[in-house]
N, C-alpha and C positions, 0 to 999 in steps of 0.2 A: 162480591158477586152473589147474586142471590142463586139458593140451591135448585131454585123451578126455570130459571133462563135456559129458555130451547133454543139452541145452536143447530139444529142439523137442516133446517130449510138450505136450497141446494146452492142458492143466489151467495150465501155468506159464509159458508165454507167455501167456496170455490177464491175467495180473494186470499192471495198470498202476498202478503203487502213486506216484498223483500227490498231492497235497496236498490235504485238502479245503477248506483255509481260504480265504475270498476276499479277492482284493486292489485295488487301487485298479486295477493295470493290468489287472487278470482283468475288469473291468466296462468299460472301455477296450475290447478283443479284443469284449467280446458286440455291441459296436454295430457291428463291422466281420464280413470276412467269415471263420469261423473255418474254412474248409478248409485242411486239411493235407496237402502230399505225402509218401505213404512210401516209404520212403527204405531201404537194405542198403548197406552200403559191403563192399567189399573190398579190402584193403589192405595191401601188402609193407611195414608196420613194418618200423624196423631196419634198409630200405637207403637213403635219403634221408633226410635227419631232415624234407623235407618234408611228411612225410605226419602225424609229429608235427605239425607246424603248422598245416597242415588240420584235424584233429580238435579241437584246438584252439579252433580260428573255430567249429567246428561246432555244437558242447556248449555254448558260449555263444547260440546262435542256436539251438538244440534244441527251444524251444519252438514254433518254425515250422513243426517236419516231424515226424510219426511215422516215428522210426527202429526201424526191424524188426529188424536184426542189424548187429550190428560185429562183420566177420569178419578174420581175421588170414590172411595168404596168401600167396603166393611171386610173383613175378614176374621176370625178366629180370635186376634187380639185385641181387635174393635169393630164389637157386634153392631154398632150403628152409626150412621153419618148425617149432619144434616146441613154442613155447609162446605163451601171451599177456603177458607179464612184460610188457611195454611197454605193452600198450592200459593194464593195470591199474594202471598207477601214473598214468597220466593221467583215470581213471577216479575213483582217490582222491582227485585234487585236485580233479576235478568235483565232488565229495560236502564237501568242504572250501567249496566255493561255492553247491552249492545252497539255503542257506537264502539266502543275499544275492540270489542270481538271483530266486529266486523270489517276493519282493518288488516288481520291479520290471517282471514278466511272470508273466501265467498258462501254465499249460502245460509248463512246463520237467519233463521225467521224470524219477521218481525216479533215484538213483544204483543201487538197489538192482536198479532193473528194466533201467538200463542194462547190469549186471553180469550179469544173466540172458540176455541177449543177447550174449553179449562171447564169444567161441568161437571155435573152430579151423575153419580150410576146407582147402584141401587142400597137402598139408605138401610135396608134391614139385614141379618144376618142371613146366609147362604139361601140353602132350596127354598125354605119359608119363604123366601121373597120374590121367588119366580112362580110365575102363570099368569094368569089372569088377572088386567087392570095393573100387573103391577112395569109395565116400561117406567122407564126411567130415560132421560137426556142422554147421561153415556150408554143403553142398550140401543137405545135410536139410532146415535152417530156412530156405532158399531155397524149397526144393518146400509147407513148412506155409503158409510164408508167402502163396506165389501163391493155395494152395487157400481162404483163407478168403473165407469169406462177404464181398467188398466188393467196391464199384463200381468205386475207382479206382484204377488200374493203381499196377502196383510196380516202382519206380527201382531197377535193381541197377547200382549204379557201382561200375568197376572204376579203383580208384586203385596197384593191380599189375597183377600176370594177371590172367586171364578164366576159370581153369583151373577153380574152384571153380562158376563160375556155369556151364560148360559141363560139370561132373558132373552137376548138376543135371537140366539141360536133357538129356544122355544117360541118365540116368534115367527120367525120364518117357519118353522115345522108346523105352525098351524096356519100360517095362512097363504102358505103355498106348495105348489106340488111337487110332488118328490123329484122330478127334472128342476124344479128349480130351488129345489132344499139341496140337492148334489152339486148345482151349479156354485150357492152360495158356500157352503162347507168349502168346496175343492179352494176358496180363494185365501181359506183360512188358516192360520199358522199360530196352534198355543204355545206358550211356553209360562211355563204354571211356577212359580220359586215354591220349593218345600210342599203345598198345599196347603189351604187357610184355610177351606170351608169344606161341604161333604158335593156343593153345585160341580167341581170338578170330576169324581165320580162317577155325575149323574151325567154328563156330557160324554166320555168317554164308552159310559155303560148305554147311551142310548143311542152314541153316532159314534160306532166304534171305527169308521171310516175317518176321521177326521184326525188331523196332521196333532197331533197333542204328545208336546215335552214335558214331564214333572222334575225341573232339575233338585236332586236332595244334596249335589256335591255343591251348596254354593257358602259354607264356611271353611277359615284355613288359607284363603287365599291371600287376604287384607295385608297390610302392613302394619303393626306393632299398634293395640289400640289405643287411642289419645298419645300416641310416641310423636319424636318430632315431625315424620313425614304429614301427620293430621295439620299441627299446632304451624310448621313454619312455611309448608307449599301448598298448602290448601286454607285454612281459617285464618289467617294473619292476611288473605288477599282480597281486600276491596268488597265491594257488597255481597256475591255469591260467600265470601268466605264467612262473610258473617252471618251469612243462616246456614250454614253450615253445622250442624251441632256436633256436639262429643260424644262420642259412642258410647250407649248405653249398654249393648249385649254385644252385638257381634257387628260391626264395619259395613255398610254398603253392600249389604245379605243380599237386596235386589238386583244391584247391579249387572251380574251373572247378563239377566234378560236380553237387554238391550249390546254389551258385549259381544252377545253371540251373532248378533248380523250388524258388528261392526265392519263397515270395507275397508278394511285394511290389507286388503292382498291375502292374509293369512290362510282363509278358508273360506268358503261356499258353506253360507249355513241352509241353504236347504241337504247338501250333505251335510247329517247331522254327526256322522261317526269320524266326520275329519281332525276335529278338533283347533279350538281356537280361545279368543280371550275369555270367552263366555263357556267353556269345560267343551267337554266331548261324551257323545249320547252314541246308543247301541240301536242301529236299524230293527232287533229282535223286539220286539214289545214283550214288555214284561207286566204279569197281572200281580193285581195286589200294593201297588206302589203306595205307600201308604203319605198319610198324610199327618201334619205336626199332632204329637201328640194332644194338646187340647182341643183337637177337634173330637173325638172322642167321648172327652169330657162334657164339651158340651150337647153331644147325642150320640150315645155308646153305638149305635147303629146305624149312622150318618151314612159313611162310608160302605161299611158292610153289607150294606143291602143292595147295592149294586154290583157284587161279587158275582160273575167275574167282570175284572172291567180292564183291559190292555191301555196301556202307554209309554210310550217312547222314556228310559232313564237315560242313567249316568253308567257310563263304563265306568273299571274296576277302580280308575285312576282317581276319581271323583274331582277334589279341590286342586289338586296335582295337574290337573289337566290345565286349570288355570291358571297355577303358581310358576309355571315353568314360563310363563310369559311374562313374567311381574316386573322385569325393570320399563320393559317397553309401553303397557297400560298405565304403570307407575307415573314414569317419564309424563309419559302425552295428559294426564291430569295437572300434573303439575306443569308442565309447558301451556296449556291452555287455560289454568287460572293465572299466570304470567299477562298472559293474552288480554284476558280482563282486569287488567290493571292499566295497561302498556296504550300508551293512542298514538305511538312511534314505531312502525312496523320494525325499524332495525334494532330495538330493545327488549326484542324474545326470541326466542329460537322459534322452526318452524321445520316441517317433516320433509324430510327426503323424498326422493321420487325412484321405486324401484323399479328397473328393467331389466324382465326374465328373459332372453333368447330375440331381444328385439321387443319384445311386447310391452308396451306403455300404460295399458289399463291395471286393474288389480283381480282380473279373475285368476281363478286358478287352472295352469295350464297342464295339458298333457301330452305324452309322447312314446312311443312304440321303441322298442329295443331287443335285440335278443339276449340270452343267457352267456356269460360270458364276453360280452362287448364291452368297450370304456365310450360313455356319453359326454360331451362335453357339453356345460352348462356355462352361458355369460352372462353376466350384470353389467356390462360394459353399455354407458350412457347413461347409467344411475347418477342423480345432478342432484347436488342441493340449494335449497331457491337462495341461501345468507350464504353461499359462497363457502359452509365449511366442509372439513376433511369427510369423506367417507370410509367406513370400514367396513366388510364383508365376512359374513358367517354363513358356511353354506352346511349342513346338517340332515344327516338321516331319522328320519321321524318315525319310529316302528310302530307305535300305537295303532294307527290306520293304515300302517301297508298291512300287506297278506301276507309276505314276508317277512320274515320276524328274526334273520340270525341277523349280522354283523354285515356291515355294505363300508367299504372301504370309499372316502370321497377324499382323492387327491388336491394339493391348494385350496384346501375350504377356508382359508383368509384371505384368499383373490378373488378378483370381479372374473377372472373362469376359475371353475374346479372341473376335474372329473370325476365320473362315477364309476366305477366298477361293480359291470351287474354280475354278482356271483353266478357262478355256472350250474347251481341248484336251485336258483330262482324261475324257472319256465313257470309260465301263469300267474306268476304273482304280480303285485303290485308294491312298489317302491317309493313312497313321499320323499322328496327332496326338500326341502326348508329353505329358502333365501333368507335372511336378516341383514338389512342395507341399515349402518346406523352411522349417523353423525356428529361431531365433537363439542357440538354447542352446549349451553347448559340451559336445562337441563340437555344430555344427547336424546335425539327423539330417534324411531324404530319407523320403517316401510318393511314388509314382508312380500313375499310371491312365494308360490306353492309350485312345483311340477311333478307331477305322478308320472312316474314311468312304469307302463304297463310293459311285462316281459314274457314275451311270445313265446307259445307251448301248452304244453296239458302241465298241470301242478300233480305233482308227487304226492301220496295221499300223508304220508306223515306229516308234514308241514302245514298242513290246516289249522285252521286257528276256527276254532267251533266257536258257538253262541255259547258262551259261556254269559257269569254274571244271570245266568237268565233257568229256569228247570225245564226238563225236556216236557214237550209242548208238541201235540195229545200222549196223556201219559200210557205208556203199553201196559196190556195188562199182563205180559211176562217180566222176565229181565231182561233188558238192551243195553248190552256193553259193548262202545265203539272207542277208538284211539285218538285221544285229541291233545289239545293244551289250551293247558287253563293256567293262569296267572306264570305263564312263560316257562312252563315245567309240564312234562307228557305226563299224561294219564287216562287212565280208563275211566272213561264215563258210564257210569252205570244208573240207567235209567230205570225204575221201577214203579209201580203201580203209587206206592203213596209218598218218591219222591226223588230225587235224586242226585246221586253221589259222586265224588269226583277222588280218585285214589291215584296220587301219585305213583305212577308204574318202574319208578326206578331206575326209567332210561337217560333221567339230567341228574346226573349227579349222582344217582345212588340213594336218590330221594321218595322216600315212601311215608306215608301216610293221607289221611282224609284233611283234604283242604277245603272244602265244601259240601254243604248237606242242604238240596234244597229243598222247602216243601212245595205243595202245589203252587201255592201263590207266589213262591219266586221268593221266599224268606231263606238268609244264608243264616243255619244255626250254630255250626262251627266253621273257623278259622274266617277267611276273608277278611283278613286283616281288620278283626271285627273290636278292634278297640282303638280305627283310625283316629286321630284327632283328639280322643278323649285321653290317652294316659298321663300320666300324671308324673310318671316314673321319673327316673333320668337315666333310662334306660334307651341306648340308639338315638341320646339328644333330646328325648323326652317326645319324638315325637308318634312314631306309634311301636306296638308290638305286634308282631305275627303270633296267631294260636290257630289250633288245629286240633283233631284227636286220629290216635290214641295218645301219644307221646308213651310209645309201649317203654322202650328198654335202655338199656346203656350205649354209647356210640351211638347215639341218633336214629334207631334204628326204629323205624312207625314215624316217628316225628316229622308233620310235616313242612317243609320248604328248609328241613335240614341234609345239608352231605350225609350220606354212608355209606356203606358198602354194600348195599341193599339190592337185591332183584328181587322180580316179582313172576309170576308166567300166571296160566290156566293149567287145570286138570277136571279130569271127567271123575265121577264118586269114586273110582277104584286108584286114584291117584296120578294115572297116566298124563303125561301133558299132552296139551290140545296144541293145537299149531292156529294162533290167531292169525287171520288176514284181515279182512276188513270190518268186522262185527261178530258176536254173539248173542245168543238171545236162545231164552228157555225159560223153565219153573225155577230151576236150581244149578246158579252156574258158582262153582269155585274156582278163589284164587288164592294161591300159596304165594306170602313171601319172605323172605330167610338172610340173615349173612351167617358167617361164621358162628353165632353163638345163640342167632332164634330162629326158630321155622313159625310159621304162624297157619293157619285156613280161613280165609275170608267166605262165609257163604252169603250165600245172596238168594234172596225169595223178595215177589211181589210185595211182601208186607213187612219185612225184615230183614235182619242181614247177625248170623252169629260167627263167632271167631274161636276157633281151635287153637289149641298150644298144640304144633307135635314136637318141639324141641324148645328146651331153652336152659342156657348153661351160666346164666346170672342172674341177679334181682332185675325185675320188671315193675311197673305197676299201670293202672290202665287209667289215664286222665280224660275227662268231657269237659272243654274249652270252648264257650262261647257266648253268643248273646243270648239273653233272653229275648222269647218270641222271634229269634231268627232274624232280628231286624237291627243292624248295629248303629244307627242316628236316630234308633227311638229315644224319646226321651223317659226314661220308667222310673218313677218314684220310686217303687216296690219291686223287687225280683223273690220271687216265689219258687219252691222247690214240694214238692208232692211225697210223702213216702205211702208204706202200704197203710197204713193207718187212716189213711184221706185228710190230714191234717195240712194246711197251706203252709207254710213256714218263711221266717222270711229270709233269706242269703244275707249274712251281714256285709256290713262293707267293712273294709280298712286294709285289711291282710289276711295270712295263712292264722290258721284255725280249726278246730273243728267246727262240726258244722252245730251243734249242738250241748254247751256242757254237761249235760246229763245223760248223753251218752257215752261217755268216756270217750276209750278207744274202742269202741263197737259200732260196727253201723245198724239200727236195729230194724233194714228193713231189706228184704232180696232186690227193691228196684227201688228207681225214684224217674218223675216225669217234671218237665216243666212248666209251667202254667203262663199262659199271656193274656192281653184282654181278650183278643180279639175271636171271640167263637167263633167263629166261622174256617179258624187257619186250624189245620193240625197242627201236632204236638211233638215233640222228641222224647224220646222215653229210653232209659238205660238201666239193664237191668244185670244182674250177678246171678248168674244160674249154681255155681257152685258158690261154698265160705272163697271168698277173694282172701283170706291171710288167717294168719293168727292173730289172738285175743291183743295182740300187741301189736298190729298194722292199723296205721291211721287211716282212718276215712273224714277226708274232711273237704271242704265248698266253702266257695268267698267270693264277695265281689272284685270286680277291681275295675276302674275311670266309671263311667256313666253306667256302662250296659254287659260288661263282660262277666259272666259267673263261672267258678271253676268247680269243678268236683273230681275228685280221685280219691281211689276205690286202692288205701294201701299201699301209703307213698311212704313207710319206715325204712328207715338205712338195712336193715337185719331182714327185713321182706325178700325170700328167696321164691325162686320160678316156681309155679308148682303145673309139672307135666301131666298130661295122658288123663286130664278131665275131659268130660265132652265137650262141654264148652264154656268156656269161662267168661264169656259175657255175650246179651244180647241186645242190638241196639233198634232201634226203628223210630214212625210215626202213626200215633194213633187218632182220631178223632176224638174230636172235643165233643164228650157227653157225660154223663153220671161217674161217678169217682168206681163207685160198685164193677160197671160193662167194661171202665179201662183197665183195672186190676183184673179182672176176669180176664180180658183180652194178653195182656201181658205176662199173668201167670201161664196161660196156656203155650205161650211163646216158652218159658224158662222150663217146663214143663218137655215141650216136646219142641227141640232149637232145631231140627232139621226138620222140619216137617212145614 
């Protein structure tokens, strides 16, 4: 195909040259719900072979979505394009399987029509390629695409750069008017994998109205890479399976995209916070979402200059969101490269048909309940087209209800269950989960959804805040309100340059900082901020919780640990406060104690220092996190600052000091952390009194990709030492001169209540 073939004239998209014969599974599809999402990929062919492998899953599963365009495009790992040679040999062996596909599903597009759509978008690397003179084939058939006559919005997934859908969108913004730049936006639906180029950005920062996902949770989910589920139900199968390649980094990275407005019953991806095969997204827009690290590299201020710039992420769950559905996506790839092999519709299995309460389509339903009522839910009529067994899973899904304790669901292996809506639940919301699956081989998976909404005012404890996200316009006092964050109460303390999340004590006993975010929505401690990457074989290897302080013995500051921990308010003379629904001021404190430590939390606009008034064992005070705040960056280098201004670099492997020539001395009152990105504030921790004797260790290490540690006097013989002012000060400062930070900071250790 040559890279200048213009396809978007109206006469030749419009032919959809699908089969007209009918099939046993095309009369299957009429009893269910036949809506389709459509769908535009954009995609850096040729620099991952993952993206081979997505298209792949896709053309098998084709029959699900009207795909509008397969565009070929550049991204970050391949700054240029100048043909389709790669889509089109995967395209041939699409056409090698389409009569067997089609057998076994109605719907599958011709080859011919896929090929009409298979074109060039934009050949050079990110914003440099947008404006003037520079359309391309796939920004054209972006703009036909939006304009036609149809109701429901149009998926542009970016599985490279964004550069091509941001010509687009720069076209229309110049040559039409803002009634009909809002018209075309409104029809628009991003979903960006990771970030490839700095054009995503620029789109968000200049149509901050426009519906745009940057999913970063889409490693973790895959199956064991080149293991036998690649080698024996996907690549050993017929022509898809042989361009199928072997994973070179990470499985079918793009796939996520298209996943996510898969109809499978599961979820409504214009509700993005449902979740489904393609992860689960937060309604909250979060600024700063960064993008893979080599885009940086190759323009340190690509991104940055369109600071601030909001879009839709990943909740806290990230790849989890997707993993929890893995035999069922698993299954239906590999049932569907079955499909293309098989030209005998009774030689492969084929999906169930699930029925929520009567209803035969795959939307997601809902329904009214009060507090304390039992709901009865049926699947009775659910039919499988081969005749075999079905089985029933009916399941509370907390993540996206409102409600968040324990929901008892009676016969959840029957075609009825019931629910029992807790008598604490008024105002919330409730996800139910159907899983309809069948005994074939592979078993394939039908899902339904019913939210039941549960009538009444909601209790203010039981809110589930926008977490994942920093509070957004930042006050310029302190605002401490009661919420929960990663499924444990805490006091959110919102302050001028950032904000905090201090487990209050009320689950468990459990205190300490589980999140510190800065303005741009970067998590610098805990946040499970060494998901994915450790290495350990620790909890299976596969991630660790950190947090800080990790103060004392029995768990006590440590957070998402048990103890025996409380926490309250007091006013400067000590007295406690009686919290109701918020605080807010210059200078709010929180005391919290068990049996053998009392501590003071204070809190200022620019800082936050901690008192010992009690403590009756060795303590010592650890900083746990990512560098730059951001835990799926990728950082060659982690840098640590002392007062000397020297960069330093964190080593990796293990415990250590931070330095051998500093013995066991730490030779500086603070240290900060350094990132690339100017424009983000910083974390900065500093020791206003000696932390120990000549014989406490002070030492920082890395550990997996991003996680650095530092403690300030972690020796066995390290006892408390009381009735300092304050023994450490922590905060964020702006990135500028090494001189104005140190100044800044000294005057913090200098004067910590002020």
């Amino acid at each position: 195909m040559k890279p200048n073939q213009l396809i978007f004239c109206v006469a030749m998209v419009a032919l959809l040259f699908y089969s007209p014969h009918k099939t046993r599974a095309e009369q299957q599809e009429n009893e269910s719900n036949s809506y389709k999402p459509r769908i535009i990929n954009t995609t850096d062919l040729g620099a991952d072979p993952d993206d081979e492998q997505s298209l792949v899953r896709q053309l098998v599963a084709s029959n699900e979505f009207d795909i509008e365009g397969l565009i070929v495009a550049t991204g970050c790992w391949k700054k240029t394009q100048d043909n389709t040679a790669m889509l089109d040999v995967i395209l041939d062996a699409y056409e090698e399987t389409y009569p067997n596909l089609s057998i076994h599903a109605a719907g599958f597009p011709t080859p011919e029509y896929l090929k009409s759509i298979a074109v060039m978008g934009q050949d050079g690397y990110g914003m440099s390629d947008v404006g003037a003179g520079k359309d391309s084939p796939g920004s054209e058939l972006i703009i036909v695409a939006a304009d036609k006559d149809d109701p429901r919005p149009l998926w542009l997934m970016g599985w490279g750069g964004m550069n091509t859908i941001a010509q687009a969108i720069w076209k229309v913004s110049e040559t039409r008017s803002p009634a009909e730049l809002k018209k075309f936006l409104s029809k628009l639906r991003l979903y960006d994998v990771l970030g490839q180029d700095d054009a995503g950005a620029w789109i968000a920062k200049n149509f901050p109205d426009v519906f745009y996902i940057r999913a970063t949770g889409v490693y973790g989910w895959q199956p064991p890479k080149n293991g036998d589920y690649q080698r024996n139900d996907i690549q050993s199968h017929g022509p898809l399976g042989s361009v199928y390649p072997d994973t070179q980094w990470a499985m079918e990275g793009d796939t996520p995209a298209f996943m996510h407005v898969y109809p499978n019953g599961l979820n409504d991806p214009e509700q993005i916070d449902q979740g489904g095969w393609g992860g689960r997204f937060s309604f909250t827009k979060k600024a700063g979402i960064r993008s893979m690290s080599e885009v940086p590299k190759i323009q340190e201020d690509g991104e940055t200059q369109y600071d601030p710039y909001l879009m839709y992420g990943n909740t806290d769950e990230k790849a989890e969101a997707i993993k929890k559905w893995n035999k069922g996506y698993n299954n239906d790839f590999a049932a569907r490269m079955d499909w293309s092999i098989s030209s005998n519709y009774a030689d492969a299995n084929h999906h169930p048909t699930a029925i929520l309460n009567g209803d035969k389509s795959r939307k997601v339903l809902s329904m009214s309940a009060s507090s304390g009522e039992k709901i009865t839910l049926s699947a009775e009529g659910s039919r499988d087209p081969d005749g075999d067994t079905l089985s029933y899973k009916w399941s509370f899904y907390a993540e996206p209800s409102t409600y968040k304790e324990s929901v008892e669901i009676q016969n959840s292996t029957s075609s009825k269950a019931t629910v029992q809506i807790p008598a604490n639940a008024s105002g919330r919301s409730i996800h139910v989960i159907l899983e309809v699956y069948d005994d074939g081989e592979p078993n394939l998976y039908a899902y339904r959804r019913m939210i039941i909404e549960v009538a009444g005012s909601p209790t203010t404890e039981n809110l589930e805040p926008d977490t994942g996200s920093p509070y957004f316009p930042f006050p310029h006092t302190v605002l401490v309100t009661k919420v929960r964050h990663f499924d444990n109460m805490c006091w959110k303390i919102a302050a001028a340059g950032g904000t905090w999340y201090f487990e209050n004590g009320e689950t468990e006993g459990k205190t300490g900082f589980s999140s510190a975010f800065d303005q741009a929505g970067n998590d610098w401690i805990g946040n499970d901020a060494d998901r994915g990457y450790n290495k350990s074989s620790n909890a299976g290897g596969k991630h660790e919780y950190r947090g800080w302080p990790n103060f004392g013995e029995g768990n006590f500051n440590h957070p998402q640990r048990k103890s025996n921990s409380t926490s309250w308010w007091v006013d400067e003379s000590g007295k406690k406060i009686a919290f109701e629904d918020s605080l807010s001021g210059d200078h709010l404190i929180m005391r919290s104690s068990n049996p053998s430590y009392e501590l003071e939390y204070h809190f200022f606009p620019s800082h936050a220092a901690i008192k010992i008034i009690r403590a009756d064992d060795k303590y010592a005070f650890l900083f746990e996190g990512p560098v730059g705040g951001e835990q799926e960056a990728s950082v060659e280098k982690d840098y640590y600052v002392l007062k000397d201004g020297v960069h330093r670099e964190i080593k990796s492997g293990g415990l250590g000091y931070l330095e051998p020539e500093f013995g066991n001395k730490f030779p500086s009152p603070f240290f900060y952390l350094a990132d690339s990105d100017s424009k983000d504030k910083q974390v900065f921790y500093a020791g206003v009194r000696d932390v120990g004797p000549i014989t406490a260790g002070d030492e920082g290490w890395r550990q997996g990709e991003n996680m650095v540690i530092f403690s300030f006097g972690r020796d066995e013989d390290k006892r408390a030492y009381s009735g300092t002012e304050a023994i450490c000060v922590f905060g964020f400062t702006e990135k500028t001169e090494h001189k104005e930070i140190s100044s800044f900071i000294e005057s913090k250790i200098k004067s910590p209540f002020n």
